[in-house]
C-alpha positions, 0 to 999 in steps of 0.5 A: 485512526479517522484520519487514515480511514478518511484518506483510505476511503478516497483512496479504495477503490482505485487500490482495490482496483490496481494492488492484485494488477500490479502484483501479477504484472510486476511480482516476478521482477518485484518479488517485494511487492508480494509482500507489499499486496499482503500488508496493504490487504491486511491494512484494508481488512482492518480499516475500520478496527480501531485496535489495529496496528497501523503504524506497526504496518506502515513501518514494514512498508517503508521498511520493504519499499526503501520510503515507498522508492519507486523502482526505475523499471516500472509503470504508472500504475504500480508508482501509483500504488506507492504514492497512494500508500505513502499518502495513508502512511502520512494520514496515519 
């Protein structure tokens, strides 16, 4: 659990920032994100409880995201997304 709080720390913010943004821009094209922003709040919201089923997530993720496969009709920002959870998915 330490080593994705690490990573999550640096990576909060940003994601804070961007997960609702790409959400509202891309959700209708990429009705799979929805699902994608429920779990990553979820991930956020337990964060620091050690108990939380982090790998029990991070599966759905892959699972819903194809290994986090970034779609060929998308911009930076929501690529972003995918490699920043790919990276606390790896820190876990």
């Amino acid at each position: 659990v330490k080593m994705i709080q690490k990573k999550y720390s640096e990576l909060e913010e940003e994601l804070q920032m961007i997960v609702p943004i790409v959400a509202r821009v891309h959700g209708d094209a990429h009705p799979e994100f929805h699902e994608v922003k429920r779990i990553y709040d979820e991930i956020h919201d337990n964060i620091d409880n050690a108990s939380y089923d982090f790998a029990s997530s991070f599966q759905s993720l892959r699972d819903i995201t194809h290994n986090y496969e970034i779609p060929n009709d998308v911009c930076q920002t929501y690529e972003k997304v995918y490699t920043s959870l790919k990276a606390l998915d790896e820190a876990q």
